[in-house]
MIVOFI-407443 format. One line per 3 residues: number of its first residue (from 1); for each residue x, y, z of C-alpha. Coordinates in Angstrom, 3 decimals. Example, Ala and Ser with C-alpha at 12.3 -4.5 7.8 and 13.67 -1.06 7.14 Angstrom:
MIVOFI-407443
1> 12.300 -4.500 7.800  13.670 -1.060 7.140
//
This chain:
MIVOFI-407443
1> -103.472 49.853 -85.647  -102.692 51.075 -89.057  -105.810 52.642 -90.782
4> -105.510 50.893 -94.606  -109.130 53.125 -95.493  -106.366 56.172 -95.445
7> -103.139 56.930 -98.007  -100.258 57.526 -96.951  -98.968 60.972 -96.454
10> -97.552 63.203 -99.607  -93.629 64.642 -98.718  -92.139 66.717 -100.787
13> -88.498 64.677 -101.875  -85.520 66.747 -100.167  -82.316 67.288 -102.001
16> -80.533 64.157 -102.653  -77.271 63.529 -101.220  -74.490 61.816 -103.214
19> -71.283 60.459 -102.262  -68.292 62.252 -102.869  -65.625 59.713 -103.775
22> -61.927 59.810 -102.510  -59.542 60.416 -105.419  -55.914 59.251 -105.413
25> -53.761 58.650 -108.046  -50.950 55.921 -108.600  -47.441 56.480 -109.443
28> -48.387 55.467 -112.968  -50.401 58.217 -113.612  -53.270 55.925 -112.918
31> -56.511 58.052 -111.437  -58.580 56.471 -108.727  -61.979 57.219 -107.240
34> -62.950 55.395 -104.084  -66.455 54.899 -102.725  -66.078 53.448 -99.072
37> -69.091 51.921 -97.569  -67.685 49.264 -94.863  -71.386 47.814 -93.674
40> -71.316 46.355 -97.592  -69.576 42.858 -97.797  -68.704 42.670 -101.680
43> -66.188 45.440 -103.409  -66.703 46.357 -106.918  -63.813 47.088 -109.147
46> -63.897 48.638 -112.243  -61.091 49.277 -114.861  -62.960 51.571 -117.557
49> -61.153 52.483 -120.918  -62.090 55.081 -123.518  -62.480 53.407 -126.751
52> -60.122 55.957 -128.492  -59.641 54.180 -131.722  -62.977 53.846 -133.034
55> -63.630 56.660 -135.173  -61.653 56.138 -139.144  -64.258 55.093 -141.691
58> -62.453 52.123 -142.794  -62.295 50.697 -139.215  -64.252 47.309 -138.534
61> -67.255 48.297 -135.958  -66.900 45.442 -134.291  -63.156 45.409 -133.293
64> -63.791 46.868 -129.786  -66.919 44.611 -129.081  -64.808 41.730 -129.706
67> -61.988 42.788 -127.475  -64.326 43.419 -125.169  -65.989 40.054 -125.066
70> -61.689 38.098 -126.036  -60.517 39.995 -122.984  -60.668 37.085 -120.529
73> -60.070 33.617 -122.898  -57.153 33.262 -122.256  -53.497 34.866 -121.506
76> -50.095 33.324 -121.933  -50.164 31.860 -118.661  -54.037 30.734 -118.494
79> -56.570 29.352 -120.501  -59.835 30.792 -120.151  -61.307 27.354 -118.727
82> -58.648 28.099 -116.424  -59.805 32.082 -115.584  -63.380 30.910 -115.441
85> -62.730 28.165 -112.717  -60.651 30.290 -110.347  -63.116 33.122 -110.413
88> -65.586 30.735 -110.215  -64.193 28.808 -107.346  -63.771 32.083 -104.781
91> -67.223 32.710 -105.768  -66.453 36.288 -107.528  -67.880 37.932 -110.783
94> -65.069 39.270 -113.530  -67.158 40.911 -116.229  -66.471 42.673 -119.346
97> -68.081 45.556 -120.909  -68.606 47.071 -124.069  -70.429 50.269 -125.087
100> -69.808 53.227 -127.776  -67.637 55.219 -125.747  -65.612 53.205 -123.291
103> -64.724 49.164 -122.612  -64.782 48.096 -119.172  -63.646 44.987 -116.996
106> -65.883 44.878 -113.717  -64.187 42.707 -110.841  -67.406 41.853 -107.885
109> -65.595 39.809 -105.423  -65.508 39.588 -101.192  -62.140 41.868 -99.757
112> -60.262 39.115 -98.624  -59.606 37.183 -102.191  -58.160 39.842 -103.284
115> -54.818 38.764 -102.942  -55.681 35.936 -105.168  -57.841 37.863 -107.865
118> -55.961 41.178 -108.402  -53.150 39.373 -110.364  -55.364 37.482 -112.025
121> -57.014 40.786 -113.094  -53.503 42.243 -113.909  -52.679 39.143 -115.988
124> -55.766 39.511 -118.445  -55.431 43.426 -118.603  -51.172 43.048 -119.379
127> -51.122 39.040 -121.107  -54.232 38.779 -122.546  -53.305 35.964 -125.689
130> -56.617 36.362 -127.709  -56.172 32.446 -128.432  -57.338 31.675 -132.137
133> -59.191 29.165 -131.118  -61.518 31.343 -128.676  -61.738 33.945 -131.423
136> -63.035 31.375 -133.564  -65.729 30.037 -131.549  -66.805 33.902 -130.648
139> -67.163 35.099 -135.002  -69.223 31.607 -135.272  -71.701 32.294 -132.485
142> -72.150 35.615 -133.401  -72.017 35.366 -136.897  -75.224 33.371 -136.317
145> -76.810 35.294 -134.037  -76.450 38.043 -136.356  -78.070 36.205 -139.155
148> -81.429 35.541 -136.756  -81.091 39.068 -135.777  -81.513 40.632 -139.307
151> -84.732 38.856 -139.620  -86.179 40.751 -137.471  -87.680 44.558 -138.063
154> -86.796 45.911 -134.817  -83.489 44.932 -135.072  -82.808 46.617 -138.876
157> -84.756 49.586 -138.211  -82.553 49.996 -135.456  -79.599 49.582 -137.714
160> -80.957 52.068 -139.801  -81.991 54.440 -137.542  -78.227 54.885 -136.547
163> -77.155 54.948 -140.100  -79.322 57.857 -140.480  -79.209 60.012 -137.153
166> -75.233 59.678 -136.631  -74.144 58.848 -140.135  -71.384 55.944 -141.545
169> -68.205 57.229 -141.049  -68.205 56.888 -137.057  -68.489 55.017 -134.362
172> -72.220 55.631 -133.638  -73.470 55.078 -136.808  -71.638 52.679 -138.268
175> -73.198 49.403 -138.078  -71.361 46.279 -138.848  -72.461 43.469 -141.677
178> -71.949 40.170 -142.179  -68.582 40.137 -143.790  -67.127 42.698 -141.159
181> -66.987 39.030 -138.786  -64.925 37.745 -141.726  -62.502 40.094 -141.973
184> -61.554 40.316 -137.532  -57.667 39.093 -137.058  -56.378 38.369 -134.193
187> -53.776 40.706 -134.524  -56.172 43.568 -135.426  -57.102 42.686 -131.884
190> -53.522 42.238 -130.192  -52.873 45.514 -131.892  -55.942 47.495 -130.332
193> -55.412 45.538 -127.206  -51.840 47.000 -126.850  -53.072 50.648 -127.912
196> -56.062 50.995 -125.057  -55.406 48.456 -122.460  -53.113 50.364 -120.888
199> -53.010 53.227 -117.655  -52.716 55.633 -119.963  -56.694 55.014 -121.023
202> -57.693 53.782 -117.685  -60.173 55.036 -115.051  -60.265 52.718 -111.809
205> -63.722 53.016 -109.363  -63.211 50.879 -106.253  -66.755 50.732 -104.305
208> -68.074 48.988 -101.108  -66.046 47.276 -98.747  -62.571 48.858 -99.315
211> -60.372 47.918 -96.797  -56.753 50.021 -96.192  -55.174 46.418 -97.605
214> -56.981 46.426 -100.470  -55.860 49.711 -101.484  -52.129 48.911 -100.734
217> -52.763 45.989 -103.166  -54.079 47.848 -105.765  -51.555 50.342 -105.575
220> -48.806 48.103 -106.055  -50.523 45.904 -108.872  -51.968 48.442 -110.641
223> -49.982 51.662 -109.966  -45.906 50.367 -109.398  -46.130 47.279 -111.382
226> -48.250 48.290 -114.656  -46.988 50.489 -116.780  -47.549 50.801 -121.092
229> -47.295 53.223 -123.620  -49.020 56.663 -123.304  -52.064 56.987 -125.296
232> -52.645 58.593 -128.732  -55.647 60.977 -128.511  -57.682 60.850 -131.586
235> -60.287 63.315 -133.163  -63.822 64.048 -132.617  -66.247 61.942 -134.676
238> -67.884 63.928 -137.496  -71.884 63.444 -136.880  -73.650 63.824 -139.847
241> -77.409 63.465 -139.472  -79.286 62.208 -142.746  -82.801 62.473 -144.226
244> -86.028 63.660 -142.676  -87.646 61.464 -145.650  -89.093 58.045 -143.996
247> -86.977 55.062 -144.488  -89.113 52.166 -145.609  -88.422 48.856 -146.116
250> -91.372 46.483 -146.978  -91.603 42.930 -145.460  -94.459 41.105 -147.059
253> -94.897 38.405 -144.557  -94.748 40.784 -141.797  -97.655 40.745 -138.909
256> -96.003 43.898 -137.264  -94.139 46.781 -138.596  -90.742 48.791 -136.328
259> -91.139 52.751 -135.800  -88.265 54.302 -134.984  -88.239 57.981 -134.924
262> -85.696 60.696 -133.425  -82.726 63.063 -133.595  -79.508 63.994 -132.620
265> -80.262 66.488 -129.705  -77.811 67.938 -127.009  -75.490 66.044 -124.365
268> -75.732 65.750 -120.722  -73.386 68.809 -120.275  -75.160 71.099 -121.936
271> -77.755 73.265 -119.880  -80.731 72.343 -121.039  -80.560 68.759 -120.797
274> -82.543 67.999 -117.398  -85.688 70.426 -118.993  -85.039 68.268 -122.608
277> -85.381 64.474 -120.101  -88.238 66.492 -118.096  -90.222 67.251 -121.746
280> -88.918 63.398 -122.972  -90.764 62.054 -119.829  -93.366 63.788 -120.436
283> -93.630 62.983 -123.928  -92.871 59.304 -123.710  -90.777 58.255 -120.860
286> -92.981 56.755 -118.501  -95.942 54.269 -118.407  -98.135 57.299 -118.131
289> -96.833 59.659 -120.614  -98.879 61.015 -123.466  -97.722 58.595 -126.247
292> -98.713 55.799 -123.701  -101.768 56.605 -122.925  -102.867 57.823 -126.923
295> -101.479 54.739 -128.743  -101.455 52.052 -126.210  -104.460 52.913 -123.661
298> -106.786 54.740 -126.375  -106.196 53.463 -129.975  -104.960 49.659 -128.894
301> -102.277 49.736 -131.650  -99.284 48.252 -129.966  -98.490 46.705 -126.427
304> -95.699 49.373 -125.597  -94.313 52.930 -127.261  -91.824 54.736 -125.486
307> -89.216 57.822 -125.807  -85.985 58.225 -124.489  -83.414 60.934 -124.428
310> -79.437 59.892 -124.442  -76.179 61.465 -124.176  -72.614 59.769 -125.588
313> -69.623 61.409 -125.328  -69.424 63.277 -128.444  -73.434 64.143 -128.700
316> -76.827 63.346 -127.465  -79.970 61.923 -129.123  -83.617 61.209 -128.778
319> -85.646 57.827 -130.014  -89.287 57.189 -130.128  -89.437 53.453 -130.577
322> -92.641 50.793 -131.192  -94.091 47.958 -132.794  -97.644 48.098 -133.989
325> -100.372 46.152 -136.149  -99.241 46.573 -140.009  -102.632 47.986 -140.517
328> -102.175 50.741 -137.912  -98.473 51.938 -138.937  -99.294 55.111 -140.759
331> -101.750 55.813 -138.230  -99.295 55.623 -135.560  -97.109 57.575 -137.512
334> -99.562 60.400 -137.408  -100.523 59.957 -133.411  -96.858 60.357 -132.723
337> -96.888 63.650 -134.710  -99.837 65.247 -133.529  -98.800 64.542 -129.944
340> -95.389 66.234 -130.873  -96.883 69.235 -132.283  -99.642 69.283 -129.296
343> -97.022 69.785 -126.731  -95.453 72.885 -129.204  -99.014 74.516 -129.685
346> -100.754 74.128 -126.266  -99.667 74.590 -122.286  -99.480 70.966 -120.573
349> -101.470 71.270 -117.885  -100.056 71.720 -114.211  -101.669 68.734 -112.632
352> -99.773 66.787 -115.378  -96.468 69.099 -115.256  -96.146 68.167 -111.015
355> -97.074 64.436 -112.151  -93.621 63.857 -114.275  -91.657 65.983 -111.732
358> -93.078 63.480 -108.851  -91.975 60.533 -110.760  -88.520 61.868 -112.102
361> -87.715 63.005 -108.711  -88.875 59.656 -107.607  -86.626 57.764 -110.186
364> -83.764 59.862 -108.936  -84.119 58.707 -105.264  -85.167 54.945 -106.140
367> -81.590 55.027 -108.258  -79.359 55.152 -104.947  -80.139 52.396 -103.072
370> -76.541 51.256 -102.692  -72.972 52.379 -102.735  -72.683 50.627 -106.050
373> -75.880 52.868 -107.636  -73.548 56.217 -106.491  -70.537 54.945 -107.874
376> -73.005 54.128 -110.880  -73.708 57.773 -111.032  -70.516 59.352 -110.401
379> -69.427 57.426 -113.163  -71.884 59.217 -115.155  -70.861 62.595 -114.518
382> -67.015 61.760 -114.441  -67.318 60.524 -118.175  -68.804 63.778 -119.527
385> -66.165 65.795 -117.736  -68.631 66.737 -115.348  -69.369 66.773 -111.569
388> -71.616 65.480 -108.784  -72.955 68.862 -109.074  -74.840 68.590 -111.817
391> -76.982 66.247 -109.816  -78.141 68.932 -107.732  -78.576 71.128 -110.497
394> -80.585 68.650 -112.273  -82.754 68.469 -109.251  -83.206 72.423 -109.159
397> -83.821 71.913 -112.628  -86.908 69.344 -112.880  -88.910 70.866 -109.551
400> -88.822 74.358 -111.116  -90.156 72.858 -114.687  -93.460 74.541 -115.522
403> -96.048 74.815 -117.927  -94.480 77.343 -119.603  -90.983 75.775 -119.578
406> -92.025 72.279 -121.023  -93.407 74.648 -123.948  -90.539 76.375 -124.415
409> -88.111 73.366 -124.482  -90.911 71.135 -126.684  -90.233 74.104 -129.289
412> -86.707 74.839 -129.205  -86.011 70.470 -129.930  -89.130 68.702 -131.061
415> -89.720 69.457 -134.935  -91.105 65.979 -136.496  -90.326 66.978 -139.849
418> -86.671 67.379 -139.036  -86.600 64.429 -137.250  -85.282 60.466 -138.794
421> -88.140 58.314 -139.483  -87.785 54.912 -140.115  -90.018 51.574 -140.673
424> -89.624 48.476 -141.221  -92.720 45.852 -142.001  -95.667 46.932 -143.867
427> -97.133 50.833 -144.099  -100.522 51.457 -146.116  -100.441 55.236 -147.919
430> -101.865 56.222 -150.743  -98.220 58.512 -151.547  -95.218 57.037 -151.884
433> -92.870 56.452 -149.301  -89.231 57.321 -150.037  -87.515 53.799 -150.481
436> -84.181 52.836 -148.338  -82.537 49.868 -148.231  -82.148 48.502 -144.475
439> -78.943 46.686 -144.399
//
């Protein structure tokens, strides 16, 4: 009988093993990466394209969003009533995706209606119409969903945060306004539709249950049969970070006031980017981490407070992000800096130090519980130029952190007075506060 008065038994997480994919590539040029797992019954499909033509100051922000979410009204043979019903009826999931770097159409459907949803896919990704109608009804809804969303501070000090950290005159920091729905054409679209929808831009990742006939269709839909112009490669973004001054904009009505701290860091590829996630974690990446347990557990000023490290394609950043009482803003302020400066002046301690590498090592295993989660993270790597070796170095990477190392790292990136500090809602100082306009 199991004895519940006893734990279970500490292990020591092996290395991780990944999935190598299968690569092939079409006629067209087209690369593929194939993740076979026959005991699953669905098969993801994913077309992923680089947003390329994203990075001119006087381009709209919002042009590859709305692409994004156009793709599927509508082509010149189908309406998007029309799409929705078919993909509906053979019970499959056709989802678009937007993010900074790259648009994606995701295709979740059973192996054998294939046959029936592979040209539908191929009609939306070479026939796509954009109707004017659909268009329409998408700059209404979000027009006014944008208007609620300025109202509230997390939202602008988000805006503003990326203003600041990135910039204007790029894709990460550029953040779109009201009139910027105004001025979307449908041929602005058309014309970015034609310039990235194409092989050219593409990256296909087949996972789960992919069958030999599957691939054979592919090949001929996607490889023989599509075909468009080559793409245009553009330049690298110029990332201008801004003021270490706090952004503050006052709301007098406001119960709660947005923090949003951080700064542009280093990218996945670069080798110090596991030890900067371990020190984030630490930091404030987990329920237990130190701003956590000082601002949430000890001082009761807000409900949650959390850090995160991220890496885009042409950089990487950190955020510290909360919400707290108006009356305990600068406070919080001040927690968040003496915690930062507490893990540059003193050793962490190496009952905490073996606590984050449990969890992280932890989070790493939970992550690859199916065929789709190491597709996930081969997708990762493979959009940073990078391998499924880095996983393993990562892993080397977080059990050999140390006292000493967390120190090092904490000094070499964390410096709060360099960092972007913005609030939004009500802060009580007796100096005064450097003035922005959150827009």
């Amino acid at each position: 009988m199991l004895d519940r008065t006893q734990g279970p038994v500490f292990r020591e997480i092996g290395n991780i093993s990944l999935k190598e994919p299968i690569k092939k590539q079409f006629g067209n040029g087209l690369p593929v990466y194939i993740f076979q797992s026959p005991e699953q019954e669905l098969v993801r499909i994913e077309w992923i394209f680089d947003n390329a033509y994203l990075d001119g100051q006087t381009e709209n922000p919002l042009l590859n969003s709305a692409l994004s979410a156009l793709l599927k009204e509508g082509t010149n043979s189908m309406s998007s009533a029309e799409i929705a019903d078919k993909v509906d009826f053979y019970g499959a999931f056709l989802v678009p995706e937007y993010s900074f770097d790259v648009t994606s159409l995701s295709l979740y459907t059973l192996n054998r209606h294939s046959q029936v949803l592979l040209p539908l896919v191929k009609d939306i990704l070479t026939e796509a119409s954009i109707p004017q109608q659909e268009l329409d009804t998408y700059l209404r809804n979000n027009k006014q969903k944008f208007q609620v969303s300025i109202q509230k501070n997390d939202y602008l000090a988000r805006r503003k945060f990326y203003n600041l950290i990135f910039g204007t005159g790029n894709r990460y920091g550029r953040t779109p306004k009201l009139e910027d729905y105004d001025t979307i054409t449908r041929m602005q679209l058309m014309e970015l539709y034609r310039k990235e929808i194409v092989p050219g831009n593409c990256t296909l990742i087949v996972s789960g249950n992919v069958s030999d006939e599957l691939l054979q269709e592919l090949e001929q839909i996607f490889g023989e049969e599509w075909y468009g112009a080559p793409l245009i490669s553009v330049e690298k973004p110029v990332l201008i970070q801004g003021s270490s001054e706090l952004a503050y904009e006052e709301k007098d009505s406001a119960l709660q006031s947005a923090i949003r701290l951080g700064c542009q860091t280093i990218s996945r590829t670069h080798p110090d980017y596991p030890a900067l996630q371990f020190v984030n974690t630490l930091l404030g990446g987990f329920f237990g981490s130190r701003l956590m347990r000082n601002i949430r557990e000890e001082k009761g000023y807000t409900y949650s407070i959390g850090s995160a490290v991220a890496t885009l394609k042409h950089t990487g950043f950190m955020t510290i992000v909360t919400e707290v009482g108006v009356d305990v803003t600068q406070a919080t302020l001040e927690e968040i800096e003496k915690e930062i400066n507490l893990l540059k002046a003193k050793l962490a301690s190496e009952e905490e130090v073996n606590l984050v590498k449990t969890y992280m090592e932890g989070s790493m295993l939970g992550s690859l519980e199916s065929i789709f989660s190491h597709a996930d993270k081969f997708k990762s790597v493979l959009l940073n130029e990078m391998t499924l070796t880095y996983y393993s170095y990562y892993m080397d990477q977080i059990r050999n952190m140390s006292p000493e190392k967390v120190y090092d790292i904490a000094n070499k990136y964390l410096d709060f007075n360099a960092m972007v500090k913005v609030v939004v809602g009500k802060i009580s100082q007796e100096e005064p506060v450097h003035q922005a306009v959150v827009n």
